[in-house]
Residue frames as a rotation matrix with the C-alpha (Angstrom) as fourth column:
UNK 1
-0.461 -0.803 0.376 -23.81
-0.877 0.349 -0.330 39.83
0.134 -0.482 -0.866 -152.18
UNK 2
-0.406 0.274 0.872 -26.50
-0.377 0.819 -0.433 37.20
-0.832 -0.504 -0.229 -151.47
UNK 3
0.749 0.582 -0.316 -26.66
-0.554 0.289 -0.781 36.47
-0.363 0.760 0.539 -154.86
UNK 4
-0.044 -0.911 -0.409 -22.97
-0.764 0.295 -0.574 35.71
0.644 0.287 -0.709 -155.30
UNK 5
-0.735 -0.483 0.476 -22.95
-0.662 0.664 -0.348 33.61
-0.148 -0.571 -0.808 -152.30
UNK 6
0.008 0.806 0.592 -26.11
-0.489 0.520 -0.701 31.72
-0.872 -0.284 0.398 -153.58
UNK 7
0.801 -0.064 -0.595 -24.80
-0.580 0.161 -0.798 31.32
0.147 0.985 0.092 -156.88
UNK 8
-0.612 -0.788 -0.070 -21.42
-0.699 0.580 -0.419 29.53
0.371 -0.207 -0.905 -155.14
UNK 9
-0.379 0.451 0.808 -23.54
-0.650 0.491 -0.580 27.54
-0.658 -0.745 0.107 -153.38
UNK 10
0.700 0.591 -0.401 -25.77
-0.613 0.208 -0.762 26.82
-0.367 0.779 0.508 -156.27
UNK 11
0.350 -0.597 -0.722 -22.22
-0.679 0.370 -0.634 25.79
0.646 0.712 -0.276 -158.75
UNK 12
-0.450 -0.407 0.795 -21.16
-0.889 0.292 -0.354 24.06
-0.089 -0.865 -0.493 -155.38
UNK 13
-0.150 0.652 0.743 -24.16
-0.575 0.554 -0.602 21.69
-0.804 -0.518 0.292 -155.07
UNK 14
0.954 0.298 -0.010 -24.52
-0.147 0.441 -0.885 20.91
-0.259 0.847 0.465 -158.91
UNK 15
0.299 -0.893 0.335 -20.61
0.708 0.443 0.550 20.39
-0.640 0.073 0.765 -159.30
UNK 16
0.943 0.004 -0.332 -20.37
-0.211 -0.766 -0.608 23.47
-0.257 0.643 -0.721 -161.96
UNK 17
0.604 -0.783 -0.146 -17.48
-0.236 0.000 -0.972 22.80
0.761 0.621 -0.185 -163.76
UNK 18
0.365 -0.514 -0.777 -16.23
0.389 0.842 -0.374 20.55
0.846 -0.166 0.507 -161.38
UNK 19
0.167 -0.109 0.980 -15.89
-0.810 -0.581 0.074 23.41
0.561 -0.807 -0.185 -158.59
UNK 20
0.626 0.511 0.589 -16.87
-0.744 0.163 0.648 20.52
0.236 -0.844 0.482 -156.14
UNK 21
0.912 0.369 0.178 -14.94
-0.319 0.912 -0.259 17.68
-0.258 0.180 0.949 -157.74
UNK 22
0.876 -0.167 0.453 -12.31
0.311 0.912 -0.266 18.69
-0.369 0.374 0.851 -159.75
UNK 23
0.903 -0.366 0.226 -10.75
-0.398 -0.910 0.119 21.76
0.162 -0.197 -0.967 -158.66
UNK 24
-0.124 -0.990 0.074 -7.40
-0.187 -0.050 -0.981 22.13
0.975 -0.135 -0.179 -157.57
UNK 25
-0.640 -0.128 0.757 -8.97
-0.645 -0.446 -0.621 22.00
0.417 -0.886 0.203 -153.76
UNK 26
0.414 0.907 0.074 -11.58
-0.732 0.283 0.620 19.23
0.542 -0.311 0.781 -154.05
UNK 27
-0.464 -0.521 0.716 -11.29
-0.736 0.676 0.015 16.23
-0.492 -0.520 -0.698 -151.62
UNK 28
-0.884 0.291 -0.367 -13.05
0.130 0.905 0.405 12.84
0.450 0.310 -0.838 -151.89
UNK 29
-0.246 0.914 -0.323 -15.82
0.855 0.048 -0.517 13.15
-0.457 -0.403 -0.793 -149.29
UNK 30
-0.104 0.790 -0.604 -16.75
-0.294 -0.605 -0.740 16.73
-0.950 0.101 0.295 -151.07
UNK 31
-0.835 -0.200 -0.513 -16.14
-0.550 0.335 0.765 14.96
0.019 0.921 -0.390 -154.51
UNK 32
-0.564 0.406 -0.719 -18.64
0.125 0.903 0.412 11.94
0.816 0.143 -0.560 -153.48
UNK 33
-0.805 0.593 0.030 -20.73
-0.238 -0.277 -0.931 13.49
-0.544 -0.756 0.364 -150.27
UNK 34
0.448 0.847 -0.286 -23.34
-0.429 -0.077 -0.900 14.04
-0.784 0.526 0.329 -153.00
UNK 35
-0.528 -0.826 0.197 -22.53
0.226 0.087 0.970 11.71
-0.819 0.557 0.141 -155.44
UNK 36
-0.624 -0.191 -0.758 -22.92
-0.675 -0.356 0.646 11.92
-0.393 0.915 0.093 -159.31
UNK 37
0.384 0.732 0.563 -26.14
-0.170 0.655 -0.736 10.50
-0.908 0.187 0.376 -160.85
UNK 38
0.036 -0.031 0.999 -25.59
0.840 0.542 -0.014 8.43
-0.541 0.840 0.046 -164.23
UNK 39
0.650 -0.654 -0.387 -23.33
0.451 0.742 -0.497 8.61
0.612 0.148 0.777 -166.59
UNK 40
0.852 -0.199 -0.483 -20.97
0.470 -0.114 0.875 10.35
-0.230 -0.973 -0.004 -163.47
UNK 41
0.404 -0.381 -0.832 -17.76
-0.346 -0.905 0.247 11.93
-0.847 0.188 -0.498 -163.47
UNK 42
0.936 -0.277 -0.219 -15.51
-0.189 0.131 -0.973 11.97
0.298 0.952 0.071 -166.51
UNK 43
0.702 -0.699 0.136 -12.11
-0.181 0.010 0.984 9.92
-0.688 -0.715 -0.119 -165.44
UNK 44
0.628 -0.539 -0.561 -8.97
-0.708 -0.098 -0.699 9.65
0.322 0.837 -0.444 -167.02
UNK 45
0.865 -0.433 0.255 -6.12
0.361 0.889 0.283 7.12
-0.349 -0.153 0.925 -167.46
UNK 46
-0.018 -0.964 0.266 -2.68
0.920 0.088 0.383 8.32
-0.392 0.252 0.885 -167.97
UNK 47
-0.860 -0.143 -0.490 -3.97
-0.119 -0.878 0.464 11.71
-0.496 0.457 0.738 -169.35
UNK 48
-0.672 0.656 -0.342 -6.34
0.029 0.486 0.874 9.69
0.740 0.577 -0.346 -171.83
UNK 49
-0.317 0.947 0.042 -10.01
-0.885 -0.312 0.345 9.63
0.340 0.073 0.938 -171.12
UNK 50
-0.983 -0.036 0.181 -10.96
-0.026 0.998 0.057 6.30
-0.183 0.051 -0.982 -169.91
UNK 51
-0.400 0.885 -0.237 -14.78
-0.481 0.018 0.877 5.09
0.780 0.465 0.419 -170.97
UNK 52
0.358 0.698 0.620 -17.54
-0.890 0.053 0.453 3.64
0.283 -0.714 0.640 -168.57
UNK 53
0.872 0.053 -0.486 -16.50
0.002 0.994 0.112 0.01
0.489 -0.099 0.867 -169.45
UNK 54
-0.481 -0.756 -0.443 -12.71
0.487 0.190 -0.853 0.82
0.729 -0.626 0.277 -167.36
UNK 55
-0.688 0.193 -0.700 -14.51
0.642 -0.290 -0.710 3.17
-0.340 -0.937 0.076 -164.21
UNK 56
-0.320 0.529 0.786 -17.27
-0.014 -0.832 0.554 4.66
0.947 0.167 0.274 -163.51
UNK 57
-0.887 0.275 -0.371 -18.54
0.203 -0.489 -0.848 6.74
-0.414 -0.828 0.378 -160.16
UNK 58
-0.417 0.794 0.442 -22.36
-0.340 -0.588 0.734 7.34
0.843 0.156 0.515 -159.91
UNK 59
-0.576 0.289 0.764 -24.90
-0.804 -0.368 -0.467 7.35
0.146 -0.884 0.445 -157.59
UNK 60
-0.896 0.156 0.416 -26.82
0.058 0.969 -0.238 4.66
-0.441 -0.189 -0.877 -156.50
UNK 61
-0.645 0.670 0.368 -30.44
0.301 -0.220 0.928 4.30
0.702 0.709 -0.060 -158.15
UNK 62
-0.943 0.148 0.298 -32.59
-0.301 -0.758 -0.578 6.90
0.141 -0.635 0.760 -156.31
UNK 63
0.298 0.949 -0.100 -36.02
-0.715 0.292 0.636 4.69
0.633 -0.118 0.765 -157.17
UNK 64
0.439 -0.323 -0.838 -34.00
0.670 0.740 0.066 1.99
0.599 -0.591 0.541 -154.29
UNK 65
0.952 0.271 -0.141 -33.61
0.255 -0.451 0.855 5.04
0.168 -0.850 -0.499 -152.02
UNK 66
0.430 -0.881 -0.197 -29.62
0.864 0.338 0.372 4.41
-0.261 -0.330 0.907 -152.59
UNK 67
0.746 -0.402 0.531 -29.11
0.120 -0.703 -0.701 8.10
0.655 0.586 -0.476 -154.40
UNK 68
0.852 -0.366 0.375 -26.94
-0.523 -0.622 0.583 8.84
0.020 -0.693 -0.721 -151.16
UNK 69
0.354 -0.860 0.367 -24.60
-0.085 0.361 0.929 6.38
-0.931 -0.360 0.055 -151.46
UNK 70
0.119 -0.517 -0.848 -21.52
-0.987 -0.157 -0.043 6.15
-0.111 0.842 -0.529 -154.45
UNK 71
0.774 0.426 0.468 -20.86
-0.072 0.794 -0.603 3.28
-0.629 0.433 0.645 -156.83
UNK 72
-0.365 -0.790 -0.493 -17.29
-0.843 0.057 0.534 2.57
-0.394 0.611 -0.687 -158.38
UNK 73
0.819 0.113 0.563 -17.63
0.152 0.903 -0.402 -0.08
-0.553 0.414 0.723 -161.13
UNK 74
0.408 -0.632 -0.659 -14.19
-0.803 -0.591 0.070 -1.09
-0.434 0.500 -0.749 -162.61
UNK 75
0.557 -0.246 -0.793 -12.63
-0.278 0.844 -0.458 -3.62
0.783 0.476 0.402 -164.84
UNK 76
0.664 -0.199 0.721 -10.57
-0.712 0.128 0.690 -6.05
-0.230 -0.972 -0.056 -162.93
UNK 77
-0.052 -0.494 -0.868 -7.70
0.855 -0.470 0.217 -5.93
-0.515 -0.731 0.447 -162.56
UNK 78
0.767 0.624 0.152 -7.11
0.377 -0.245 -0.893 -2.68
-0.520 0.742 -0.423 -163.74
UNK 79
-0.140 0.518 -0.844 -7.52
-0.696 -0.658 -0.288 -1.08
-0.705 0.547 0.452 -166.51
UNK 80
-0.676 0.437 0.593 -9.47
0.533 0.846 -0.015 -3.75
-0.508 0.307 -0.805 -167.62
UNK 81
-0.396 0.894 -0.210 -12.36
-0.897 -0.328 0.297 -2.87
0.196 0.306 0.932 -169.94
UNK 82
-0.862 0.468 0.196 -15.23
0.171 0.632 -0.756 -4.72
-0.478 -0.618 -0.625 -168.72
UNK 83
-0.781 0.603 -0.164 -17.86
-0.427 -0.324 0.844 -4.96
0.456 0.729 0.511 -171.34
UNK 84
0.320 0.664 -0.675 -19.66
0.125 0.677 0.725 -7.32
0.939 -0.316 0.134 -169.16
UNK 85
0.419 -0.250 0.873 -19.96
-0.811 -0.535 0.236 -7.45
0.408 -0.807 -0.427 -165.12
UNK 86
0.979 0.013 0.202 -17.80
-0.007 0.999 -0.033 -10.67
-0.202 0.031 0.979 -165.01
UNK 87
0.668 -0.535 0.517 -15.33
0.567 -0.084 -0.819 -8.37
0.481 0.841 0.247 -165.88
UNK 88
-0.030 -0.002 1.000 -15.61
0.030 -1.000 -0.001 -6.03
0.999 0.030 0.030 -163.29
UNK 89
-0.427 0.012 -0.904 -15.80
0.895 0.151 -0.420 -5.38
0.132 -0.988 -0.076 -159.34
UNK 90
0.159 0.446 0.881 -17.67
0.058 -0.895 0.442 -2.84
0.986 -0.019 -0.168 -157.36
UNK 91
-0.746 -0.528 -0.407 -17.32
0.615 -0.312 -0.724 -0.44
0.255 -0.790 0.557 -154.52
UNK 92
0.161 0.985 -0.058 -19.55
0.669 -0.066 0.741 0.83
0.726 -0.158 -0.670 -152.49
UNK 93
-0.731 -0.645 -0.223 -19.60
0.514 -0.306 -0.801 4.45
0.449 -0.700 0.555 -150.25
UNK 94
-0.027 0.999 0.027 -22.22
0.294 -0.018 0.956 4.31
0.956 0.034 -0.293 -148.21
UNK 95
-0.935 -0.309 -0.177 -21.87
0.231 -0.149 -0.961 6.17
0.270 -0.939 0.210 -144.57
UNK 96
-0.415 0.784 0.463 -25.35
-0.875 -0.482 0.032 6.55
0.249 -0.392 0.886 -144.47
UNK 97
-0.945 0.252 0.208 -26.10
0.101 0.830 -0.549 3.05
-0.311 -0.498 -0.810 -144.69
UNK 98
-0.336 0.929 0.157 -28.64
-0.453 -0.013 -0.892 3.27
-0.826 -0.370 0.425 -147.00
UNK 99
0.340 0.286 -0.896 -28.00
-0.562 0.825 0.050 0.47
0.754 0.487 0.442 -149.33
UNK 100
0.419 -0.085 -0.904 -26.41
0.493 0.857 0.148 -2.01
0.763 -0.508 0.401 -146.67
UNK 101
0.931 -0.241 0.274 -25.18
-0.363 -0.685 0.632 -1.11
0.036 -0.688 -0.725 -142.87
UNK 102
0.463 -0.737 0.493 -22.23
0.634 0.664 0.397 -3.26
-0.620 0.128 0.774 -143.74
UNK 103
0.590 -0.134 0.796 -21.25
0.744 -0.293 -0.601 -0.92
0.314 0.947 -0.073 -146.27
UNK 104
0.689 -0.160 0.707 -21.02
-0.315 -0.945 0.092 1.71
0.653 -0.286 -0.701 -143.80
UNK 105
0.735 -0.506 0.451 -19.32
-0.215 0.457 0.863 -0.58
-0.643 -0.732 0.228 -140.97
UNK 106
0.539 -0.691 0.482 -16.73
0.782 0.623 0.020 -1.27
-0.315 0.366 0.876 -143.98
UNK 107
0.444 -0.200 0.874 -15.99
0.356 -0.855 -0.377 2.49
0.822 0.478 -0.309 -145.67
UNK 108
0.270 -0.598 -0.755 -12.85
0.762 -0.347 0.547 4.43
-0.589 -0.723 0.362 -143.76
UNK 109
0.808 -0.438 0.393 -12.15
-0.355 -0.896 -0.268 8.66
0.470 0.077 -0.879 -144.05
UNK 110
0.671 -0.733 -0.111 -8.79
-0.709 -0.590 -0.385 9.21
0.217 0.337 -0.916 -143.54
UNK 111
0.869 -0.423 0.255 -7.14
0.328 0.880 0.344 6.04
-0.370 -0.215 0.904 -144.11
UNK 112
-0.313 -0.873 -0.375 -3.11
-0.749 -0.016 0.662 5.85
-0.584 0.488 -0.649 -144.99
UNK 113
0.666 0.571 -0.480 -2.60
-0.738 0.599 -0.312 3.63
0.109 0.561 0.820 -147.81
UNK 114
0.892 -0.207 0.402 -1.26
-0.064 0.823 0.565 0.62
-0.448 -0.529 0.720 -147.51
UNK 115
0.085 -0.947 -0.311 2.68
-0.530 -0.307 0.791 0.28
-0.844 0.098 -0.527 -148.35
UNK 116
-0.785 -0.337 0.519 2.16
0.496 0.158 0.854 -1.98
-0.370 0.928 0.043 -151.76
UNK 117
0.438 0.881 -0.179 -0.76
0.429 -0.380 -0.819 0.16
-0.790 0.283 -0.545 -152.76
UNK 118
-0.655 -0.644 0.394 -0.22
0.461 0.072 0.884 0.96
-0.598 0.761 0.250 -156.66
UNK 119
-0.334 0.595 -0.731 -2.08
-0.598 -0.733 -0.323 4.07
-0.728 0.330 0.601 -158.65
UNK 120
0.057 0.466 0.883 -4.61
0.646 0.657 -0.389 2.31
-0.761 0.592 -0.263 -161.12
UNK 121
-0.909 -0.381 -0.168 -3.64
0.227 -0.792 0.567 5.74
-0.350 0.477 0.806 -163.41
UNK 122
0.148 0.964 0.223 -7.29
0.940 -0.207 0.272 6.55
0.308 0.169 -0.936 -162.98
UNK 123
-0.802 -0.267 -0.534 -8.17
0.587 -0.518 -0.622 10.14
-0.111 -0.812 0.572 -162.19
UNK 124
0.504 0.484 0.715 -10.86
0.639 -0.766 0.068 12.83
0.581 0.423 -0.696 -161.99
UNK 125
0.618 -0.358 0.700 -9.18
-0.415 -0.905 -0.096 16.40
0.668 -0.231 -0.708 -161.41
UNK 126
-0.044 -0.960 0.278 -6.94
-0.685 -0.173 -0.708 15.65
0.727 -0.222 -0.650 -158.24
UNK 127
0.254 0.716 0.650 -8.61
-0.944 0.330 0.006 12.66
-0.210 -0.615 0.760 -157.29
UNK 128
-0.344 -0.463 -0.817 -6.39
-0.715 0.693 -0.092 8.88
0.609 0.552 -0.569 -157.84
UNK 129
0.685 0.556 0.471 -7.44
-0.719 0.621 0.312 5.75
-0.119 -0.553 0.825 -157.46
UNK 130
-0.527 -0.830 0.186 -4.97
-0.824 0.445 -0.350 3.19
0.207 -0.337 -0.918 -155.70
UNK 131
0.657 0.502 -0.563 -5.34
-0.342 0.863 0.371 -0.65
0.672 -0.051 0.739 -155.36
UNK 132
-0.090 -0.442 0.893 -3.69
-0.994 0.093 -0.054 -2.66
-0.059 -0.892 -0.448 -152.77
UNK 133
-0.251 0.044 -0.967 -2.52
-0.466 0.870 0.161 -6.21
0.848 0.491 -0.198 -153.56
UNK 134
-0.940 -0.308 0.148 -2.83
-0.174 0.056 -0.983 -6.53
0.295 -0.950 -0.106 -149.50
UNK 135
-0.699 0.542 -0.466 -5.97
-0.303 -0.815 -0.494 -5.34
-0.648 -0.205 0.734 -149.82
UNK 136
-0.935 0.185 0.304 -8.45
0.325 0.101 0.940 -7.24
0.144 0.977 -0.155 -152.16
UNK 137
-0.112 0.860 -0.499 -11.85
0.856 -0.172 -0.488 -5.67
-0.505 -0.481 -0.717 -150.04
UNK 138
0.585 0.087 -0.807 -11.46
0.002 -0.994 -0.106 -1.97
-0.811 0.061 -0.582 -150.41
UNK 139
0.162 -0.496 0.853 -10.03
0.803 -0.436 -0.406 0.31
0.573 0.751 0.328 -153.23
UNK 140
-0.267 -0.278 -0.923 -8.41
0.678 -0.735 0.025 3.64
-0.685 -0.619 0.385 -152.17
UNK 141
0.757 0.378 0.533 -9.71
0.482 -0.874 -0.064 7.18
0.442 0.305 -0.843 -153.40
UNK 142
-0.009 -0.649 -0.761 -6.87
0.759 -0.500 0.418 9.85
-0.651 -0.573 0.497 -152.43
UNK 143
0.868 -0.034 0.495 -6.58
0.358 -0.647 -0.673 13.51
0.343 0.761 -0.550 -152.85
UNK 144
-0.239 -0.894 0.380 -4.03
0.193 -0.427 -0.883 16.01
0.952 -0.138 0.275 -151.90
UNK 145
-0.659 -0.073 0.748 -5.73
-0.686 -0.349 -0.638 16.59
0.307 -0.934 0.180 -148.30
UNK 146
0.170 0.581 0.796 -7.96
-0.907 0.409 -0.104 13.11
-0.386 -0.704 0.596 -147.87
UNK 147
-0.717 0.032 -0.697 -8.07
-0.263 0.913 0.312 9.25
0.646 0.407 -0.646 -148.65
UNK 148
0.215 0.443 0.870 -10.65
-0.664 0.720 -0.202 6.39
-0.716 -0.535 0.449 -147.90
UNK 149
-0.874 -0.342 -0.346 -11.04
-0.482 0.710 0.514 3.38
0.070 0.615 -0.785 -148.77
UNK 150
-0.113 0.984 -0.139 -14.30
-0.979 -0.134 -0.153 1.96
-0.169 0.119 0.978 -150.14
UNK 151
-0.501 -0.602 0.622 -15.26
-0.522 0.783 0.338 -1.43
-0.691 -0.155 -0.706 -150.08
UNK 152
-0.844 0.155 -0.514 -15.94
-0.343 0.581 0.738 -4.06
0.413 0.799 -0.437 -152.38
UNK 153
0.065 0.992 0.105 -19.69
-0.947 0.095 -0.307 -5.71
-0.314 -0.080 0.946 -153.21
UNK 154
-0.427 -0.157 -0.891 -19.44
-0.884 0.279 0.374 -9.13
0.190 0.947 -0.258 -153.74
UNK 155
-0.303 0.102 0.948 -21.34
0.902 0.352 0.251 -10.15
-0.308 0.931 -0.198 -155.24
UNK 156
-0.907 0.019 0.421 -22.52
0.134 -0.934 0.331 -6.96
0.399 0.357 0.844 -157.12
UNK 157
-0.501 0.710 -0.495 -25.37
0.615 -0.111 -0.781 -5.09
-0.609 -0.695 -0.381 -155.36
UNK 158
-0.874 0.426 0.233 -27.53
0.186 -0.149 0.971 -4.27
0.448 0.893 0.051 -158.04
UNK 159
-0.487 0.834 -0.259 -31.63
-0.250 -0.417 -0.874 -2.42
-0.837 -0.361 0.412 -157.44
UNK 160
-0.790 0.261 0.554 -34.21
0.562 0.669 0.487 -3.99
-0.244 0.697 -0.675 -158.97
């Protein structure tokens, strides 16, 4: 028995086949609590794969202490490809506050979304991402039982 429940744990913590992420049951905060180190999850667009240069979720770089907090880069508007960041915008979920305390003093759990908010037909498993012409700070993250809204870096916040 305490192997089974150390082995859930185990697929839990490393995302196993998306258990954590991309299940039928994941939220956002257990999607992105711990986020995804480089190249992160695998999102789609309409059904279709999308590549790094339209979104990508990873962790911050862990040699700048930031592993704890998530990173959305996306083209802009989207589904821009962004071959270049000039192209692109970033988002930042950081409740630990340990790339900026602004970061944290900006990032909201259960938020509603705003009434022109418009699906960017991004997804990983039951996870969409919503923009908000109201709204040009933050981007929305929404599953079936959570939403936040993460805010924008700008200028990009980059670890040297």
């Amino acid at each position: 028995m305490a192997l089974v429940v150390a082995s859930g744990l185990l697929a839990w913590r490393i995302d196993l086949l998306g258990v954590r992420s991309a299940s039928p049951v994941a939220t956002v905060a257990s999607a992105f609590g711990v986020p995804p180190p480089y190249p992160g999850y695998a999102w789609t667009r309409d059904g279709q794969p999308a590549t790094e240069f339209e979104i990508t979720t990873i962790a911050g770089p862990d040699h700048c202490g930031w592993a704890a907090a998530a990173m959305m880069f996306i083209g802009w508007p989207p589904p821009t490809t962004a071959p270049s960041a000039d192209r692109a915008r970033q988002f930042i979920r950081d409740p630990r506050a340990v790339v900026d305390p602004r970061f944290r003093e900006q990032f909201r759990q259960g938020v509603k979304l705003p009434a022109d908010a418009r699906s960017t037909g991004f997804r990983h498993g039951g996870i969409e991402v919503f923009v908000s012409p109201s709204d040009d700070t933050g981007i929305y993250l929404v599953s079936r039982f959570d939403a936040e809204r993460w805010p924008i870096s700008d200028p990009m916040t980059l670890c040297m």
